[in-house]
mmJSON file of the N, C-alpha and C atoms, coordinates in Angstrom:
{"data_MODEL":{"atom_site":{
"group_PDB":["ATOM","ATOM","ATOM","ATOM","ATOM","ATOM","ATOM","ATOM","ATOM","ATOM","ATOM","ATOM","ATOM","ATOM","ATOM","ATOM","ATOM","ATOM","ATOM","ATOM","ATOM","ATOM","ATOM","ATOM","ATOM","ATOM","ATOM","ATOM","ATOM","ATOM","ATOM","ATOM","ATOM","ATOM","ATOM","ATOM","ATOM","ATOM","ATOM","ATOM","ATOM","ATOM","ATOM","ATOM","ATOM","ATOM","ATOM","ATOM","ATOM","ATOM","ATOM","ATOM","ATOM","ATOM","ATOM","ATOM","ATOM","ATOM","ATOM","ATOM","ATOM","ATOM","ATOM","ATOM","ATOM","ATOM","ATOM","ATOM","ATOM","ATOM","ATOM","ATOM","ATOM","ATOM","ATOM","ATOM","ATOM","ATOM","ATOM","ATOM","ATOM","ATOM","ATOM","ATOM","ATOM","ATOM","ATOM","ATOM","ATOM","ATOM","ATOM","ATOM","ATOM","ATOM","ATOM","ATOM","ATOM","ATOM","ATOM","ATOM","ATOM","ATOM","ATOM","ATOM","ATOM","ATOM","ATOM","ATOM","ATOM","ATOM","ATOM","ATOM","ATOM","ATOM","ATOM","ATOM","ATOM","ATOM","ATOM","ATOM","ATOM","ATOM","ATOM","ATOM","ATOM","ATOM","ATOM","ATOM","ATOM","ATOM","ATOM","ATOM","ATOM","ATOM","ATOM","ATOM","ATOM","ATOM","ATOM","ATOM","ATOM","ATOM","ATOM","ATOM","ATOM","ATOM","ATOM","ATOM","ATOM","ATOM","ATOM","ATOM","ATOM","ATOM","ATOM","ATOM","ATOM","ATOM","ATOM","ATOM","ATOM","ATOM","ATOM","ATOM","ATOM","ATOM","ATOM","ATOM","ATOM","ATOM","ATOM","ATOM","ATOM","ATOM","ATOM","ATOM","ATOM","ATOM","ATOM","ATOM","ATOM","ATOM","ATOM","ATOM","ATOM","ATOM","ATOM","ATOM","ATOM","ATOM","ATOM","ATOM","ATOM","ATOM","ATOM","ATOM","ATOM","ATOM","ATOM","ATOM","ATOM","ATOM","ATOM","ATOM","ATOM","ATOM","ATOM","ATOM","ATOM","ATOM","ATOM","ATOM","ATOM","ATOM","ATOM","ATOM","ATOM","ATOM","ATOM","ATOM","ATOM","ATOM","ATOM","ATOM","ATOM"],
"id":[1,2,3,4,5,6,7,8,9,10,11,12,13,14,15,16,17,18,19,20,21,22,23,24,25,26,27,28,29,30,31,32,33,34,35,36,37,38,39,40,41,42,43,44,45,46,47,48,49,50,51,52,53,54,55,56,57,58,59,60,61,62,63,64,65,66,67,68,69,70,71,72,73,74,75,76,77,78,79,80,81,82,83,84,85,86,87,88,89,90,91,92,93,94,95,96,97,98,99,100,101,102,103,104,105,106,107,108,109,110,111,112,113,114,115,116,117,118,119,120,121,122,123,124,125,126,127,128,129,130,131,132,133,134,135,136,137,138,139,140,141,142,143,144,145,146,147,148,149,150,151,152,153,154,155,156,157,158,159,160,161,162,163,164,165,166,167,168,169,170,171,172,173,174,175,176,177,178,179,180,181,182,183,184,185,186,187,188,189,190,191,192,193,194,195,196,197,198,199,200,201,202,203,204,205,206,207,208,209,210,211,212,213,214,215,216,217,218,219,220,221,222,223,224,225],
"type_symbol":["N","C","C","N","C","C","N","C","C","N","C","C","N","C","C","N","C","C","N","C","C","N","C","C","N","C","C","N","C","C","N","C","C","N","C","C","N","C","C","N","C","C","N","C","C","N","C","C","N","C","C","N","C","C","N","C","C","N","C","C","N","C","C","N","C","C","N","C","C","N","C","C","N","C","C","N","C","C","N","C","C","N","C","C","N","C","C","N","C","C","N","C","C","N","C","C","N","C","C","N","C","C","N","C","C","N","C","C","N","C","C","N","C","C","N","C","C","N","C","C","N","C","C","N","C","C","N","C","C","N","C","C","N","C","C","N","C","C","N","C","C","N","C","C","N","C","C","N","C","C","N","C","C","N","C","C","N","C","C","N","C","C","N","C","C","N","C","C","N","C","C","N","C","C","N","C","C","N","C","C","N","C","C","N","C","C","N","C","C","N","C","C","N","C","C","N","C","C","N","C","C","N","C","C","N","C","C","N","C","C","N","C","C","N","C","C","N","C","C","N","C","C","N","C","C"],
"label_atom_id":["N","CA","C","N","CA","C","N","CA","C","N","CA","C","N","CA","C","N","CA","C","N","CA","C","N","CA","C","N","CA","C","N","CA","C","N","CA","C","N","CA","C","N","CA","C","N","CA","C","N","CA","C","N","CA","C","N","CA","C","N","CA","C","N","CA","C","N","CA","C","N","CA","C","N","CA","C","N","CA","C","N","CA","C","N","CA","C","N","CA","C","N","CA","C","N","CA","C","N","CA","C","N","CA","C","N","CA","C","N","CA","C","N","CA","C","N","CA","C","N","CA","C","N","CA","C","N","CA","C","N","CA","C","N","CA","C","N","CA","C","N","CA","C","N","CA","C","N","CA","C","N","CA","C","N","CA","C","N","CA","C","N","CA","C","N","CA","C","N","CA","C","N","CA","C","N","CA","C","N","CA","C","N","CA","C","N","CA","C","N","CA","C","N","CA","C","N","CA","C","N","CA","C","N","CA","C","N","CA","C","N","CA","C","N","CA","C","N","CA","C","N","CA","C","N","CA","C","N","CA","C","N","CA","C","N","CA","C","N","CA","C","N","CA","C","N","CA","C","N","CA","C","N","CA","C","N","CA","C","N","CA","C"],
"label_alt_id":[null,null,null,null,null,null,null,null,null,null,null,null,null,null,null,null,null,null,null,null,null,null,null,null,null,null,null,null,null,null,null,null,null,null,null,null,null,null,null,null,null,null,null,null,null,null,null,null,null,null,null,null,null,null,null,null,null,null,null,null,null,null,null,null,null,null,null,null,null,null,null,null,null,null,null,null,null,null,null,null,null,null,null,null,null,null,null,null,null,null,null,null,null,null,null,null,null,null,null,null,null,null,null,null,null,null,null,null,null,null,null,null,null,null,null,null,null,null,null,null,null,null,null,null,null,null,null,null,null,null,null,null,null,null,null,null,null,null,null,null,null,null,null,null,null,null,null,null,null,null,null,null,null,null,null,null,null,null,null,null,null,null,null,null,null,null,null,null,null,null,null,null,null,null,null,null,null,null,null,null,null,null,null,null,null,null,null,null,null,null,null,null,null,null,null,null,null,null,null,null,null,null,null,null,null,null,null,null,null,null,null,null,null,null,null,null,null,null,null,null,null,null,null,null,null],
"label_comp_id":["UNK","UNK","UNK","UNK","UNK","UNK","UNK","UNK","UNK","UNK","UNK","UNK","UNK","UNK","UNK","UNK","UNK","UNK","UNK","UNK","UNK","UNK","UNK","UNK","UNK","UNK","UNK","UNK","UNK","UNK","UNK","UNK","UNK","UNK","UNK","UNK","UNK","UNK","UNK","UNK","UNK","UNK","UNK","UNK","UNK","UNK","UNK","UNK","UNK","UNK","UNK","UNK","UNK","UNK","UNK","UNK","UNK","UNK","UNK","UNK","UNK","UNK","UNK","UNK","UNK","UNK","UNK","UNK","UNK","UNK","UNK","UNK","UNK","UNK","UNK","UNK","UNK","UNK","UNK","UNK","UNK","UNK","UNK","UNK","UNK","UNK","UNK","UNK","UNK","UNK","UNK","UNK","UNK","UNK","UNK","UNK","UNK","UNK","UNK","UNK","UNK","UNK","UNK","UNK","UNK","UNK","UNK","UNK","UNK","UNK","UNK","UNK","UNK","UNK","UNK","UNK","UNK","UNK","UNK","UNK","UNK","UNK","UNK","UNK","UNK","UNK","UNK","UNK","UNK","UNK","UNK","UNK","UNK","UNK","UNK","UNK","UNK","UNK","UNK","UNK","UNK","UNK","UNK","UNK","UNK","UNK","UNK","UNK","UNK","UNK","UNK","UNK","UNK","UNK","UNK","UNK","UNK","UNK","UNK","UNK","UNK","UNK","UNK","UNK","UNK","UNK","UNK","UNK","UNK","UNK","UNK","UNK","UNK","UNK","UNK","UNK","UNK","UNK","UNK","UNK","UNK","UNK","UNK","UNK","UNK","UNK","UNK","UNK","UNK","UNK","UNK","UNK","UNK","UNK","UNK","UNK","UNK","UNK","UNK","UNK","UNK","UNK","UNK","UNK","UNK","UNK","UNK","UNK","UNK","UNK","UNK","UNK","UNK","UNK","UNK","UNK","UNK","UNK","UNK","UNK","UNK","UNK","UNK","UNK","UNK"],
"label_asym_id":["A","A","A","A","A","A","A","A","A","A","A","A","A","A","A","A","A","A","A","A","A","A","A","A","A","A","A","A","A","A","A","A","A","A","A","A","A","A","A","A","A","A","A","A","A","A","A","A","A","A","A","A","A","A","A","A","A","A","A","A","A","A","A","A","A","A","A","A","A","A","A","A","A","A","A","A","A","A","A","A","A","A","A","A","A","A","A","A","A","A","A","A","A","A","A","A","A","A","A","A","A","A","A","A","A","A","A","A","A","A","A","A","A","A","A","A","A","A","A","A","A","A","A","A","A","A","A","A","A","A","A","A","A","A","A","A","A","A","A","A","A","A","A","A","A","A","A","A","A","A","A","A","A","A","A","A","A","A","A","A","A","A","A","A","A","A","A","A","A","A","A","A","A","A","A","A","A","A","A","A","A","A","A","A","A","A","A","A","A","A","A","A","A","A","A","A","A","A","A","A","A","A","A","A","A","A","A","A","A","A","A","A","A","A","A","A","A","A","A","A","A","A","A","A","A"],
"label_entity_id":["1","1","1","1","1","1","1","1","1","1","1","1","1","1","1","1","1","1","1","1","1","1","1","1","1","1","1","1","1","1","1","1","1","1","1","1","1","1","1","1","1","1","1","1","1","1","1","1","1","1","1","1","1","1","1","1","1","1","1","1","1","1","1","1","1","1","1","1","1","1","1","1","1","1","1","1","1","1","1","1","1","1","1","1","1","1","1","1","1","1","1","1","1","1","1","1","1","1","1","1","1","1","1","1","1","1","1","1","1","1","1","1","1","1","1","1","1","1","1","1","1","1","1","1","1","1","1","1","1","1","1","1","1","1","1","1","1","1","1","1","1","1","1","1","1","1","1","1","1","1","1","1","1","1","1","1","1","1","1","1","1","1","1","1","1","1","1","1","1","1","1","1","1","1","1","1","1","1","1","1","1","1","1","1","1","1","1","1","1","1","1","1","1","1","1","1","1","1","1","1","1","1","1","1","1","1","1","1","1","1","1","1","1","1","1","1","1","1","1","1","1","1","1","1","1"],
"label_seq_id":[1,1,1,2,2,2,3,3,3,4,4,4,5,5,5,6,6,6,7,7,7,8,8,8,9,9,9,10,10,10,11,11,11,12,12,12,13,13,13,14,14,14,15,15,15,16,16,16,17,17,17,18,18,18,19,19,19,20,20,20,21,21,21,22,22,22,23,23,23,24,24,24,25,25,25,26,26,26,27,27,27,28,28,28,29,29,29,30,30,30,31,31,31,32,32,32,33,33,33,34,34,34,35,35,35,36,36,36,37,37,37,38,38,38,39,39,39,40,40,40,41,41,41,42,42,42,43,43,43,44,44,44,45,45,45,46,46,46,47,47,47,48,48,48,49,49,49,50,50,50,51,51,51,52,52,52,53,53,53,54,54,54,55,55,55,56,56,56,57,57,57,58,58,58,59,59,59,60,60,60,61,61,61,62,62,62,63,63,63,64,64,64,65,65,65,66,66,66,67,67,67,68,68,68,69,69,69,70,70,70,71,71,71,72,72,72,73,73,73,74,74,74,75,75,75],
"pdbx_PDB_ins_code":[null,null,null,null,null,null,null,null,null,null,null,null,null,null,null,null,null,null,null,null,null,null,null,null,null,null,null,null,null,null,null,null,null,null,null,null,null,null,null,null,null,null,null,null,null,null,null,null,null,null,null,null,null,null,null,null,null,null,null,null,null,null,null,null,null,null,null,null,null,null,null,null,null,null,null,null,null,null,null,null,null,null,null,null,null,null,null,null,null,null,null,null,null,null,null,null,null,null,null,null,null,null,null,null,null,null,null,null,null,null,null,null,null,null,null,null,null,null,null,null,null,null,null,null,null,null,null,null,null,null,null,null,null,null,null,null,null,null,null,null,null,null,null,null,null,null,null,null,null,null,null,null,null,null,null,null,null,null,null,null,null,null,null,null,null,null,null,null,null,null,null,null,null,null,null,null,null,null,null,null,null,null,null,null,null,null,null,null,null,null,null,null,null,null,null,null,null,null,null,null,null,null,null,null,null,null,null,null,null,null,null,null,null,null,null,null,null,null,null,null,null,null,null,null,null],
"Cartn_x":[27.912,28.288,29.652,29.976,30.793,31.53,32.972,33.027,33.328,32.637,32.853,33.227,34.484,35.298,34.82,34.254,33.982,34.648,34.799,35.76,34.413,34.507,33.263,33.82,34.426,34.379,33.437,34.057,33.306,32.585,32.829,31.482,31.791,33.092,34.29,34.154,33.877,34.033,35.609,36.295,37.539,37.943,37.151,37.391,36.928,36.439,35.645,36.423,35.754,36.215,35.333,35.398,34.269,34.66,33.942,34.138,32.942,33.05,32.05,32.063,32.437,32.389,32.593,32.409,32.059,33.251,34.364,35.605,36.085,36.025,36.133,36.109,34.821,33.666,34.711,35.031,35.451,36.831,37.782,38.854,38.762,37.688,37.447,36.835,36.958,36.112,37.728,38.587,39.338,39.776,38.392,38.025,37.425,37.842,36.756,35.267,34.386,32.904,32.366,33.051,32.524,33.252,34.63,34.906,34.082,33.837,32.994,31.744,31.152,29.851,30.21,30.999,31.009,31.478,32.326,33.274,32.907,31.69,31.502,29.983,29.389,28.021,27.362,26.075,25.887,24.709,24.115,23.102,22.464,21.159,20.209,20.914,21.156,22.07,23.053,23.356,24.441,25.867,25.824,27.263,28.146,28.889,29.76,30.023,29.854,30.8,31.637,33.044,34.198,33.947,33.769,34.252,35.548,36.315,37.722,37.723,39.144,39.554,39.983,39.96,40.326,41.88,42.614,43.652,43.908,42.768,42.197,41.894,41.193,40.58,41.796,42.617,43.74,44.777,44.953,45.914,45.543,44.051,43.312,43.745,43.044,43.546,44.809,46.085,47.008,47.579,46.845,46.988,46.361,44.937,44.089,43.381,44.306,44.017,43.329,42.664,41.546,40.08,40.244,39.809,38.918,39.695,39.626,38.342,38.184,37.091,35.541,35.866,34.275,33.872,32.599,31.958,31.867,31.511,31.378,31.88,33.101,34.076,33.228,32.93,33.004,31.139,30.743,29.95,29.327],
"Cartn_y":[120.953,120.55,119.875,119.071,118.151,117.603,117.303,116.626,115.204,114.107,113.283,112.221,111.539,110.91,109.499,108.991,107.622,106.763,105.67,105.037,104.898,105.052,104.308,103.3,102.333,101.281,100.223,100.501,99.843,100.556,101.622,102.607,102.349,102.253,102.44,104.04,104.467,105.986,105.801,106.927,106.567,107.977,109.207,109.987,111.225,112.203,113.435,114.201,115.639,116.593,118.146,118.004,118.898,120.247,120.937,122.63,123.806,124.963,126.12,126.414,126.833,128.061,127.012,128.08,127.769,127.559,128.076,128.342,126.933,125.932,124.736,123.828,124.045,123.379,123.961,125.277,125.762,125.163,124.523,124.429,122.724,122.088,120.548,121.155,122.081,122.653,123.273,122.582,122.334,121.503,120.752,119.715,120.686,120.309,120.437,120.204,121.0,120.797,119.032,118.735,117.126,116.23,116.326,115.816,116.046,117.122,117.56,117.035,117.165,116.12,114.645,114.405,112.538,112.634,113.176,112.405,113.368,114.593,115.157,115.575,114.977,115.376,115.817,116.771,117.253,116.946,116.528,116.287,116.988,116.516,117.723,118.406,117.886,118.458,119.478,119.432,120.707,119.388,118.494,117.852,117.454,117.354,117.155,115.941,114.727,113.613,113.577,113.012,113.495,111.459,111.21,109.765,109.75,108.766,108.597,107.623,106.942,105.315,104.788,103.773,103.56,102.769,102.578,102.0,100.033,99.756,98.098,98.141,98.594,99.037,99.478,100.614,100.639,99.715,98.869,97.524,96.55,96.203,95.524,95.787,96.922,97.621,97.471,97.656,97.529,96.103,95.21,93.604,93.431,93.822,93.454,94.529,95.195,96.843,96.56,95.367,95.323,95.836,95.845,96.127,97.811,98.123,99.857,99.871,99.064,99.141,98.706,98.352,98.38,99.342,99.754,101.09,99.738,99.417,99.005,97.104,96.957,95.917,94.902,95.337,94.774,94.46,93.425,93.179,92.792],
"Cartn_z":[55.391,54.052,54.106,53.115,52.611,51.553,51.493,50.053,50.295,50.255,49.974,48.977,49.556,48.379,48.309,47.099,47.45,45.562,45.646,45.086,43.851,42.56,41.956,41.536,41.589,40.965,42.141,43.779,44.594,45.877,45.005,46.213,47.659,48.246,49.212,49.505,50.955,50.899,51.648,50.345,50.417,51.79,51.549,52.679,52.637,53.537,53.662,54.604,53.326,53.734,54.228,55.582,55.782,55.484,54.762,54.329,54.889,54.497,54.916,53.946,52.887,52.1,50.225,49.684,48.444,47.575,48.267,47.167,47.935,48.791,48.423,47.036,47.174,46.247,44.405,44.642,43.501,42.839,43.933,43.72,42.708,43.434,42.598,40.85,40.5,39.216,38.514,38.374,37.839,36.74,36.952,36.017,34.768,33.247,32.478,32.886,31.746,32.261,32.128,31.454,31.148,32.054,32.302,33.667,34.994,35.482,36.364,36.529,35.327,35.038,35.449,35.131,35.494,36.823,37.478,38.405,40.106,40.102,40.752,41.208,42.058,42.443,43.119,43.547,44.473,44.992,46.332,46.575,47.393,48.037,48.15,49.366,50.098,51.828,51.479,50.012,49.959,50.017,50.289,50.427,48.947,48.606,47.259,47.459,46.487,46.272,45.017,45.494,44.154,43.786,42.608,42.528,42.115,42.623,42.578,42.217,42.95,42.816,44.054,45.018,46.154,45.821,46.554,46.363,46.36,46.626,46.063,44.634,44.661,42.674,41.479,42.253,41.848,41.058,42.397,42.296,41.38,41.518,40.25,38.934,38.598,37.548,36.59,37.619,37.658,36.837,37.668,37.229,35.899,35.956,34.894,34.344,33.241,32.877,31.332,31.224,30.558,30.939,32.351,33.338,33.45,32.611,31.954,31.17,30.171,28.937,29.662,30.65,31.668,32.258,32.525,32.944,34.523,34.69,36.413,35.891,36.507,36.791,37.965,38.683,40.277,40.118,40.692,40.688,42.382],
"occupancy":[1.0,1.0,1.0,1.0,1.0,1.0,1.0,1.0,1.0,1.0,1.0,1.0,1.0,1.0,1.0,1.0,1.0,1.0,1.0,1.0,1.0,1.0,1.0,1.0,1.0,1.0,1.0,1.0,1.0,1.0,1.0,1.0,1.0,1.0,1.0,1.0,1.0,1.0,1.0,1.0,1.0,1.0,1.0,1.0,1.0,1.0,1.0,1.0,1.0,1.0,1.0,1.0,1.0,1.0,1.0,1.0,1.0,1.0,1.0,1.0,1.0,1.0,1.0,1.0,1.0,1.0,1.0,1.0,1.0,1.0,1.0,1.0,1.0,1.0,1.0,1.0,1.0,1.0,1.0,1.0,1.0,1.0,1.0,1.0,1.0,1.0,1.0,1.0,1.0,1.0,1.0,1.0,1.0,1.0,1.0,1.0,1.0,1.0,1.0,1.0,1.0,1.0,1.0,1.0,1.0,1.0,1.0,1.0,1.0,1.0,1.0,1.0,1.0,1.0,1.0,1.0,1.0,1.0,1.0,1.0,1.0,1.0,1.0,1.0,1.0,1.0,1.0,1.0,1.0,1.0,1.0,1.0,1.0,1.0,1.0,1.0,1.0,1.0,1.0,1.0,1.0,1.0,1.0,1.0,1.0,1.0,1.0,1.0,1.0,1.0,1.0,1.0,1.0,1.0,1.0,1.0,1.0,1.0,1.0,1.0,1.0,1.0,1.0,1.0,1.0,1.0,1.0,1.0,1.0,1.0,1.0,1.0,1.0,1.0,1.0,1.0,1.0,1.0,1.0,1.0,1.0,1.0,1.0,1.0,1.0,1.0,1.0,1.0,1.0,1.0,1.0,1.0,1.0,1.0,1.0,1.0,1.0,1.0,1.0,1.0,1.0,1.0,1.0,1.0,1.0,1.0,1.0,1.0,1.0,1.0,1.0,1.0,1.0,1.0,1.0,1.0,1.0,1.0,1.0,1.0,1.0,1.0,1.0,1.0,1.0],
"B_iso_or_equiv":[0.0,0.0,0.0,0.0,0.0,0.0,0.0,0.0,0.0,0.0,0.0,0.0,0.0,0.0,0.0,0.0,0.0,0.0,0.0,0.0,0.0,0.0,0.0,0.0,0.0,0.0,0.0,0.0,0.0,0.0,0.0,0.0,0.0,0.0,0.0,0.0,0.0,0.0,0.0,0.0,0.0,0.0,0.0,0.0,0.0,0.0,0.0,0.0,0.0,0.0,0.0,0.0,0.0,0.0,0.0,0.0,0.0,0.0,0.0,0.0,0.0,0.0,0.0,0.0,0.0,0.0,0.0,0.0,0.0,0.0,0.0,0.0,0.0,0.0,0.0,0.0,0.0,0.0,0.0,0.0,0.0,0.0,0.0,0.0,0.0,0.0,0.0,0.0,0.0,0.0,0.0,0.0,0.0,0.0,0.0,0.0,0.0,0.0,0.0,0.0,0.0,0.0,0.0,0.0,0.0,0.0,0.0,0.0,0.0,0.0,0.0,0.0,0.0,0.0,0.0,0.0,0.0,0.0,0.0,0.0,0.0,0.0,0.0,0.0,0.0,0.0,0.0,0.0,0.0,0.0,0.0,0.0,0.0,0.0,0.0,0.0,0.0,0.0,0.0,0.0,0.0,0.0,0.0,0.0,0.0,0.0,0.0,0.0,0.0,0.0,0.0,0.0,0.0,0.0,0.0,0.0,0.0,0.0,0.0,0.0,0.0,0.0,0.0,0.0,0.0,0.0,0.0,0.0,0.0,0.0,0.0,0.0,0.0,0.0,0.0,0.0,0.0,0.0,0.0,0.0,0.0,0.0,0.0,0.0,0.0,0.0,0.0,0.0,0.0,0.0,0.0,0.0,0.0,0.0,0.0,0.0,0.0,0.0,0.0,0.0,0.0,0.0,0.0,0.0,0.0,0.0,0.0,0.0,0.0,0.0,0.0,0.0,0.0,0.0,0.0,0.0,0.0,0.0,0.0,0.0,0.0,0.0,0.0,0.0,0.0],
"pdbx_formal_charge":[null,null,null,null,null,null,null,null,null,null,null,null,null,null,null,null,null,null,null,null,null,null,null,null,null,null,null,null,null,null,null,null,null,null,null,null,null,null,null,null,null,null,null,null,null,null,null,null,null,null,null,null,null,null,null,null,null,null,null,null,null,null,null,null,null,null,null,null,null,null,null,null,null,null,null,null,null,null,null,null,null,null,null,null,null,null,null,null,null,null,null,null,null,null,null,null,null,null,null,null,null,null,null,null,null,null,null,null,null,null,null,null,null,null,null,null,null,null,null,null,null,null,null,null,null,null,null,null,null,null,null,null,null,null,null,null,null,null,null,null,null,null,null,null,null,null,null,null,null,null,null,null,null,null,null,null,null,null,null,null,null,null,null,null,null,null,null,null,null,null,null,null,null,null,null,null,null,null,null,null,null,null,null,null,null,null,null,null,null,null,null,null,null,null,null,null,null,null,null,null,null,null,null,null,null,null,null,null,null,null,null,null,null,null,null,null,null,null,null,null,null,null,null,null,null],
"auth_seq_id":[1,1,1,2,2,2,3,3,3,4,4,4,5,5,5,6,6,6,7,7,7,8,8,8,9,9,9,10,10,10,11,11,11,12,12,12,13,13,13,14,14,14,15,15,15,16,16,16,17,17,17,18,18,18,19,19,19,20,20,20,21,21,21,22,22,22,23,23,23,24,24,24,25,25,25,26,26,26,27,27,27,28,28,28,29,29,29,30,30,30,31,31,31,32,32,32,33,33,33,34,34,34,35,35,35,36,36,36,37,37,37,38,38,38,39,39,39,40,40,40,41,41,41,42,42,42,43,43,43,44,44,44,45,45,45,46,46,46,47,47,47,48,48,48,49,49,49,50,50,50,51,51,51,52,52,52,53,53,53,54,54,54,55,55,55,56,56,56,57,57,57,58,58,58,59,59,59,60,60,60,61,61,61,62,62,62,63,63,63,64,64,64,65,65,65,66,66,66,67,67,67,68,68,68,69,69,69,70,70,70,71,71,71,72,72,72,73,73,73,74,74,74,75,75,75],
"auth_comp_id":["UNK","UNK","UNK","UNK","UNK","UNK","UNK","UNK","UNK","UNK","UNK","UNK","UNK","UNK","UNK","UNK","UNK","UNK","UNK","UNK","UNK","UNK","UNK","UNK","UNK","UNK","UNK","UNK","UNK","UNK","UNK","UNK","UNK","UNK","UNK","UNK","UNK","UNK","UNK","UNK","UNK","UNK","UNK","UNK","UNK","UNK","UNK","UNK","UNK","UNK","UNK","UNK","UNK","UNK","UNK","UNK","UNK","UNK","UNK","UNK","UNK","UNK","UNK","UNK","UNK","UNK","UNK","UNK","UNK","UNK","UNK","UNK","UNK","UNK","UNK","UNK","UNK","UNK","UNK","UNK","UNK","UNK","UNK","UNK","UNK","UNK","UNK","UNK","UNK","UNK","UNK","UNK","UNK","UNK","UNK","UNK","UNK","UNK","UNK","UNK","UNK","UNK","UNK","UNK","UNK","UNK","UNK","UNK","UNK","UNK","UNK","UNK","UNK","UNK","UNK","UNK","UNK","UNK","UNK","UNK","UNK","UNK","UNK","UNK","UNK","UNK","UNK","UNK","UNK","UNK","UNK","UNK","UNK","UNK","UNK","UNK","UNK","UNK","UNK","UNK","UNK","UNK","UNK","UNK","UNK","UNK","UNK","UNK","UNK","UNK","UNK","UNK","UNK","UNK","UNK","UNK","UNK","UNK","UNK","UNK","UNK","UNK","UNK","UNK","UNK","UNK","UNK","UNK","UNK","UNK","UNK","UNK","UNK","UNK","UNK","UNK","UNK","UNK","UNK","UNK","UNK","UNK","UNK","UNK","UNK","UNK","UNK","UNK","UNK","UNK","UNK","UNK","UNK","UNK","UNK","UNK","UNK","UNK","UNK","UNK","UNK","UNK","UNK","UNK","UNK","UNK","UNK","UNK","UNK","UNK","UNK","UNK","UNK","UNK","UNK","UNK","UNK","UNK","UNK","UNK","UNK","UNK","UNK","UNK","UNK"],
"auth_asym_id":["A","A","A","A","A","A","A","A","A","A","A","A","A","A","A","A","A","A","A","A","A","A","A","A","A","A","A","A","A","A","A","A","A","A","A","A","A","A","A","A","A","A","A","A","A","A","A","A","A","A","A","A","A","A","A","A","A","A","A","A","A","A","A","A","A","A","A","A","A","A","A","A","A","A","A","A","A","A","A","A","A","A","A","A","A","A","A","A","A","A","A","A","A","A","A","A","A","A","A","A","A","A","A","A","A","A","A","A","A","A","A","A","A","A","A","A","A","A","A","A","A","A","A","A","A","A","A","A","A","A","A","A","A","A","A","A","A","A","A","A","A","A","A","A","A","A","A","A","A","A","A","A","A","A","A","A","A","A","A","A","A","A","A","A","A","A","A","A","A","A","A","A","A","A","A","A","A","A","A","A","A","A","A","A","A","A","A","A","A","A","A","A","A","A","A","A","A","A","A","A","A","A","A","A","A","A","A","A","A","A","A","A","A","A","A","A","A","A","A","A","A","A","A","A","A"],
"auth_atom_id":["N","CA","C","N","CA","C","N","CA","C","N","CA","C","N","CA","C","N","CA","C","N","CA","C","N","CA","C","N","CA","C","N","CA","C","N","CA","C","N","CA","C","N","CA","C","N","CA","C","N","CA","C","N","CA","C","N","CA","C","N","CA","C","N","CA","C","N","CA","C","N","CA","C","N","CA","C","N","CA","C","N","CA","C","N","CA","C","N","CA","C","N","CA","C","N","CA","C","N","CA","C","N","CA","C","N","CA","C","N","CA","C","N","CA","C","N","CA","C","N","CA","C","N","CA","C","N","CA","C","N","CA","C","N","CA","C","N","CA","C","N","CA","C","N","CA","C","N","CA","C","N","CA","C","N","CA","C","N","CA","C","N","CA","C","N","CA","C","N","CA","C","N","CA","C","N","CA","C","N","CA","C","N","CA","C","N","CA","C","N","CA","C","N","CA","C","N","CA","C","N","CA","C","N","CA","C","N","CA","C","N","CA","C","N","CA","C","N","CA","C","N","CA","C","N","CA","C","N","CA","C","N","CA","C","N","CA","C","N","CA","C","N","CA","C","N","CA","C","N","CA","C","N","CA","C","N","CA","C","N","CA","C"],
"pdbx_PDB_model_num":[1,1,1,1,1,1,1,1,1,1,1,1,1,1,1,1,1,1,1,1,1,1,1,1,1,1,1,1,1,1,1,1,1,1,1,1,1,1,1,1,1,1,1,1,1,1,1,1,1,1,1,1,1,1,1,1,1,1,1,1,1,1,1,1,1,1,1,1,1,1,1,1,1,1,1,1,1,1,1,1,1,1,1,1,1,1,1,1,1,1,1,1,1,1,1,1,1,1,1,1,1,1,1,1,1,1,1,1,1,1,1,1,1,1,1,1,1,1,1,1,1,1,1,1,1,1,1,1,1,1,1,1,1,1,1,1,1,1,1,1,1,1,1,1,1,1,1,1,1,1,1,1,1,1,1,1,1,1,1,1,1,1,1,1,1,1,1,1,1,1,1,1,1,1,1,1,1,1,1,1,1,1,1,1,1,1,1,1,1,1,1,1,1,1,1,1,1,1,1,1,1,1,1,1,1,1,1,1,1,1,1,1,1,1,1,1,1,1,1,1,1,1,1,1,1]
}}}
């Protein structure tokens, strides 16, 4: 098992973190339940993906923070 970090704006795996145990998994549940819902998933292997932001997407942003009011920017 796994948490994998991958960027959603461009689906960039930004970086993984291999774990054993469950109180990993517990510490990303820091999130409200509706944060958690969006930004954290689990698939069938047992592995975790956190969506983040990569530090390209970032910088974008940054420039063109209209950029915000889009659900997927990057095409």
């Amino acid at each position: 098992m796994a948490i994998h970090y991958r960027c959603r704006h461009c689906e960039t795996e930004v970086g993984l973190l291999p774990f054993d145990s469950e109180e990993s998994v517990r510490k990303l549940h820091q999130l409200n339940e509706e944060e958690a819902e969006q930004y954290i998933h689990k698939d069938h292997n047992g592995d975790t993906t956190v969506d983040c932001i990569c530090e390209h997407c970032e910088e974008s942003l940054k420039q063109f923070p209209d950029y915000y009011a889009l659900k997927k920017w990057l095409q």
